[in-house]
C-alpha positions in Angstrom: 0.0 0.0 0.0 2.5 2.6 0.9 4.9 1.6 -2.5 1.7 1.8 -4.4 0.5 5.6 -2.6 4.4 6.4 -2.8 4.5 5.4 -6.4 1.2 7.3 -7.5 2.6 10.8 -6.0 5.9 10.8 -7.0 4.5 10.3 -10.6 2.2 13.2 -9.9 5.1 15.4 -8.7 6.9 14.9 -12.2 4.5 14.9 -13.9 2.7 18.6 -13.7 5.9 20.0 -13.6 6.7 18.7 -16.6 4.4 20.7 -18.1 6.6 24.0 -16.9 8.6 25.9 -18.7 11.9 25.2 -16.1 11.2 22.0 -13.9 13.8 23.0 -12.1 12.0 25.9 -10.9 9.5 23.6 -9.4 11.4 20.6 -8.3 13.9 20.5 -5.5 15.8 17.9 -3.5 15.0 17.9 0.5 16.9 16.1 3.4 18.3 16.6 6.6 21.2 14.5 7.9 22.1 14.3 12.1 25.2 12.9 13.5 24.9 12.6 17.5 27.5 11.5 20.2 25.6 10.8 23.5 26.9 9.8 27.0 24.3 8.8 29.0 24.2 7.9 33.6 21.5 5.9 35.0 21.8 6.1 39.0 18.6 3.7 40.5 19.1 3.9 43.9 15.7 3.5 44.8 15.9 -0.2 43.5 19.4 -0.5 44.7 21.1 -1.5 41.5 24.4 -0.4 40.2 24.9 2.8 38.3 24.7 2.1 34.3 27.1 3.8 31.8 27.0 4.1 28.2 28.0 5.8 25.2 28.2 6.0 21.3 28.5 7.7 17.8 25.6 7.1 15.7 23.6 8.6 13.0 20.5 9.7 14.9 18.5 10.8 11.3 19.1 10.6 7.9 16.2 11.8 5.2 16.1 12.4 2.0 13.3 13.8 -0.3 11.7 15.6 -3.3 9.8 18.5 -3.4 7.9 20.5 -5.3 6.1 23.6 -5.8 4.1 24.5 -8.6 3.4 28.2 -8.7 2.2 28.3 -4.8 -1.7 26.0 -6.1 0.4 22.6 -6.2 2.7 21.4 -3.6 3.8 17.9 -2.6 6.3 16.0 -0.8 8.2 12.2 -1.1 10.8 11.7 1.4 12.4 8.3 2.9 14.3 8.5 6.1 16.2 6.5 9.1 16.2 7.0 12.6 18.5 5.3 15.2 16.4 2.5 17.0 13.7 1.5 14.5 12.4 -1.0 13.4 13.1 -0.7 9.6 16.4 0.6 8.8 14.5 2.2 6.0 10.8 4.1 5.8 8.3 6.2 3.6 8.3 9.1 6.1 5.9 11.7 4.3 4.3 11.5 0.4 1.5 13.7 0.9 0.0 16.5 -2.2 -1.6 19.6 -1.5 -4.2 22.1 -3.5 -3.7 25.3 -2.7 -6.0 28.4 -3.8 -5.0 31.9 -1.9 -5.8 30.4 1.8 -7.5 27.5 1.9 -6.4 24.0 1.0 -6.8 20.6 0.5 -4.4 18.1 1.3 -4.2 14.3 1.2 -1.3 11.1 1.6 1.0 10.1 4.3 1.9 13.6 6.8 2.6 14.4 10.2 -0.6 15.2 12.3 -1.2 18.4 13.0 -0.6 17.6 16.5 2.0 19.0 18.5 4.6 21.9 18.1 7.5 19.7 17.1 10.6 22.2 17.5 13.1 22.6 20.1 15.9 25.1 20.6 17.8 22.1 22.4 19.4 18.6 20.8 16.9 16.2 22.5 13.4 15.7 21.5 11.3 16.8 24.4 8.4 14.5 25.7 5.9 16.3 24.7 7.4 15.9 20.7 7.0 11.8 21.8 3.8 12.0 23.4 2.3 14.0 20.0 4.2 12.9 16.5 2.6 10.9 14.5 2.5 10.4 10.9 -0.5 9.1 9.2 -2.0 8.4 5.4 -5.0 10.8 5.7 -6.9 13.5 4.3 -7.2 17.2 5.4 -8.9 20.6 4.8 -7.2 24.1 5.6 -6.6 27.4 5.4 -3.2 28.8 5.2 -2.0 32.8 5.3 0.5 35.2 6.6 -1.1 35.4 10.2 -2.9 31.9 10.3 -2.5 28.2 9.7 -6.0 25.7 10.1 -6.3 22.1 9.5 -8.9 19.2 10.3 -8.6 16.3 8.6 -9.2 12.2 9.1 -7.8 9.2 8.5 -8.3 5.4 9.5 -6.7 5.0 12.5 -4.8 1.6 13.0 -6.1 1.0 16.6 -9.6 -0.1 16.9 -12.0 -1.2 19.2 -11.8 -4.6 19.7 -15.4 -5.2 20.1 -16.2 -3.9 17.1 -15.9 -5.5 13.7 -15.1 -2.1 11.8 -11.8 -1.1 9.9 -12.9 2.6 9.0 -12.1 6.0 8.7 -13.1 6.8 12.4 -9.6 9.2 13.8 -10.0 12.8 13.9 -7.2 15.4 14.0 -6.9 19.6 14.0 -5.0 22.1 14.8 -4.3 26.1 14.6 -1.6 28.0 15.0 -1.9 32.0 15.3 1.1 34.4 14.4 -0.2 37.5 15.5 2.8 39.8 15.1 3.9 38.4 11.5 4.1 42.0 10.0 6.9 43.2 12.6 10.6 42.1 11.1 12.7 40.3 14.3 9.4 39.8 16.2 7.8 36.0 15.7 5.3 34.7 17.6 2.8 31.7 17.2 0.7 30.5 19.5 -1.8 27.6 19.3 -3.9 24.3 20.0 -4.0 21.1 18.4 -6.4 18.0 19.7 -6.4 14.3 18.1 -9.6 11.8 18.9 -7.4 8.6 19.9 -4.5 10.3 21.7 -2.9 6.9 21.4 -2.6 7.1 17.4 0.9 8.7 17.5 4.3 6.7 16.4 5.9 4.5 19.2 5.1 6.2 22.4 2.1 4.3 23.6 3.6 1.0 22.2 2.7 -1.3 24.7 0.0 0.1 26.6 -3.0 -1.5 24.2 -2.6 -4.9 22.7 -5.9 -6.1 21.3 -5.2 -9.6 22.1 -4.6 -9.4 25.9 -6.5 -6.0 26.9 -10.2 -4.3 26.6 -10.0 -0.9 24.5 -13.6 -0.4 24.7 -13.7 3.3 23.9 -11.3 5.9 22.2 -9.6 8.7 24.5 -8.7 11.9 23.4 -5.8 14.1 23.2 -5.3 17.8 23.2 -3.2 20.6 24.2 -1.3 23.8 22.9 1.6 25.5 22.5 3.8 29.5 22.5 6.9 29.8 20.4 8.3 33.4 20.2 11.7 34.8 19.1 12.3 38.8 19.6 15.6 39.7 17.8 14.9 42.6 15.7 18.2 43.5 15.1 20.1 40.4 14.5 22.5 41.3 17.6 20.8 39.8 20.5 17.7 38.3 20.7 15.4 36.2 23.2 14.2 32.9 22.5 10.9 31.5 24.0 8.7 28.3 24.2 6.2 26.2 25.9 4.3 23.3 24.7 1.6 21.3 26.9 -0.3 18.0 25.9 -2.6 15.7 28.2 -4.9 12.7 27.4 -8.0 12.1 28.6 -8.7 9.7 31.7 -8.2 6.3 30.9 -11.3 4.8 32.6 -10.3 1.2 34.6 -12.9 -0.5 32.6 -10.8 0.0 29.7 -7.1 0.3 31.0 -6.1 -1.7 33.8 -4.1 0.9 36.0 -1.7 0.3 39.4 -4.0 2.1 41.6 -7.6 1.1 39.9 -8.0 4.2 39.0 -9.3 6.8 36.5 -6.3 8.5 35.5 -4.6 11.1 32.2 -1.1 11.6 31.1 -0.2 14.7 30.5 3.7 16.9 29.8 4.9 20.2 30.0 8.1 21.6 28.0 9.8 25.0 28.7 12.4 26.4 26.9 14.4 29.7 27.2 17.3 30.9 24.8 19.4 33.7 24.4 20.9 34.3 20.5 23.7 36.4 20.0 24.3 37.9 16.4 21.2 35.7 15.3 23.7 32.5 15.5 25.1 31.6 18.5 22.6 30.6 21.0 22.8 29.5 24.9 19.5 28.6 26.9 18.0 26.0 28.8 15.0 23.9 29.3 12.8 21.8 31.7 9.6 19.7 31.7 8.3 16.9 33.0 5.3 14.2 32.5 3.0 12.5 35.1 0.2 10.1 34.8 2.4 6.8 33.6 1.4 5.1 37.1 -1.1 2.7 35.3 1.6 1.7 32.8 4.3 -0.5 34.9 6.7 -1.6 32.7 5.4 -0.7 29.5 6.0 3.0 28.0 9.7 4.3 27.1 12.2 2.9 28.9 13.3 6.5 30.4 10.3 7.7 31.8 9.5 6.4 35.1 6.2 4.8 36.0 5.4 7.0 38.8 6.6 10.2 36.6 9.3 11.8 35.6 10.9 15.6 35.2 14.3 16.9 33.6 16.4 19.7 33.0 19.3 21.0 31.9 21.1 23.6 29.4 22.4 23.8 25.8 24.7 26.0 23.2 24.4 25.9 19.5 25.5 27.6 16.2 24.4 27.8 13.1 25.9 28.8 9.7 25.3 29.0 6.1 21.8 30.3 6.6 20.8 28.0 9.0 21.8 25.1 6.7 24.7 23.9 9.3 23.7 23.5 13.0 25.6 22.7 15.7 24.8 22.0 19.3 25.6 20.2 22.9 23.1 19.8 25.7 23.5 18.4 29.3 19.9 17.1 30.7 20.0 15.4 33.7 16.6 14.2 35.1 15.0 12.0 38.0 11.7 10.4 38.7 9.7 10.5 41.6 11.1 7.4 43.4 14.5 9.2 43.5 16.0 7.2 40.3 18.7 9.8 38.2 19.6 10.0 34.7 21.7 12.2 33.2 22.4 12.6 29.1 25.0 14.9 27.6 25.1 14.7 23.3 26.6 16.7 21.2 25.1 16.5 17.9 25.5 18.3 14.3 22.5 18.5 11.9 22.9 19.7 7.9 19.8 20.3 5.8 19.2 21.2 2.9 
């Protein structure tokens, strides 16, 4: 299904701007390419085991695409990547076309959710990015502008109630984001909500927590939450950097998901992030948040996030060069659970895109 879907787009993407005058005014190679070293201290003295060590080199992402862009009415994407960890050392990340008309918008294939505010001034993805990303073949409405950016869309989501005998489109997804000082040069700001019908419908995070072939999922539970981004740096010598994302579940009822306690109970995580930028390259900042709610889960969940919660913190410096093309960045988070378990990661990692 995917070759088939990937196949039918990337034909569609040669083929209307074959009708240009200069394909190469519509066409464009895309990928991004990260390199991360990582040194990583597990302290459980709660359990009273012995501290754990470890490090490595590794290619942490490597994508690479095709875009195009047909006079701002036809735009698509077709990009394969690899990530450190997964399953397939090789996957059809996005192939998704859009119709564009002044603002509004349709748009249709495999795409990230609008669901979360997936960016960090750090190296580290923050918990709120796991909790919410999740790519999906689906189909959406919009309406995109200078000050404004609207989508709802659905798709068939690939967990389903086990009572049921259905397999249909039944997953809804939206979100808005505001930018309400878009005419000022050096001053950005967006601000905004996003909600998803099955909050467990993003990639990897609630692996685990449902199997349909040894617990009841009787009902679907939402997720929502929002998010500020900001950047004042109006001329390009020192600037302030500024975020906050927030996401929470709904209650998982104990008719549906067994918990520790018996209880009804949500997950939710807050990320905050603060960042000085000096001559609109160099940056220094730091960053906390923390998650609760993963007391129902025992053992399953990511294996760094404590059952009974979890919080970290820490600081980072970057650079970037060649119009943001070249970025370069270490981060020290250390972090501890409510049980009095430690962690700490430092990673030093370089990114090129392009």
């Amino acid at each position: 299904m995917r070759r088939g879907l990937t196949l039918v787009l990337l034909l569609a993407l040669v083929a209307v701007p074959a009708q240009a005058a200069d394909w190469t005014d519509v066409l464009r190679p895309t990928g991004e390419l990260q390199v991360r070293s990582a040194l990583s201290l597990a302290q459980y003295e709660a359990l009273g085991l012995s501290d754990l060590r470890s490090s490595d080199v590794f290619v942490y992402r490597a994508a690479l695409g095709l875009a195009a862009d047909y006079e701002g009415r036809l735009s698509g994407l077709v990009q394969l990547f690899y990530e450190e960890g997964r399953n397939e050392p090789l996957d059809l990340e996005q192939a998704w076309i859009k119709l564009r008309y002044r603002g509004p918008f349709v748009s249709f294939g495999r795409m990230y959710l609008p669901y979360g505010g997936l960016r960090t001034f750090g190296v580290e993805d923050p918990i709120v990015h796991r909790m919410t990303r999740s790519r999906r073949t689906a189909a959406f409405v919009g309406w995109q502008c200078r000050y404004v950016d609207f989508a709802a869309g659905a798709f068939n989501g690939e967990i389903d109630d086990v009572d049921q005998n259905d397999d249909l489109i039944d997953t809804i997804s939206a979100g808005l984001a505001v930018r309400p000082l878009a005419m000022f040069e050096g001053l950005d700001l967006e601000l905004g909500g996003y909600y998803l019908s099955d909050a467990l419908e993003v990639d990897e995070f609630f692996q685990g927590l449902v199997d349909p072939r040894n617990a009841p999922y009787d009902k679907q539970v939402p997720g929502y939450g929002g998010f500020i981004w900001g950047r004042v740096d109006p001329l390009n010598i020192l600037g302030i950097g500024f975020g906050a994302q927030y996401v929470t579940t709904g209650e998982f009822d104990e008719r549906d998901y067994l918990d520790a306690k018996g209880e009804k109970t949500a997950v939710w995580a807050l990320d905050a992030e603060l960042a000085l930028f000096v001559f609109n390259s160099l940056r220094i900042g730091g960053r906390y948040e923390t998650i609760e709610g993963w007391d129902f889960l025992q053992a399953a969940g990511p294996p760094d996030v404590s059952p009974t919660g979890y919080r970290r913190y820490g600081g980072f410096i970057g650079a970037s060069a060649f119009h943001d093309q070249l970025d370069v960045a270490l981060e020290y988070l250390a972090g501890e659970d409510f049980s009095g378990d430690r962690t700490g990661l430092a990673q030093f990692n370089v990114k090129l895109t392009f």
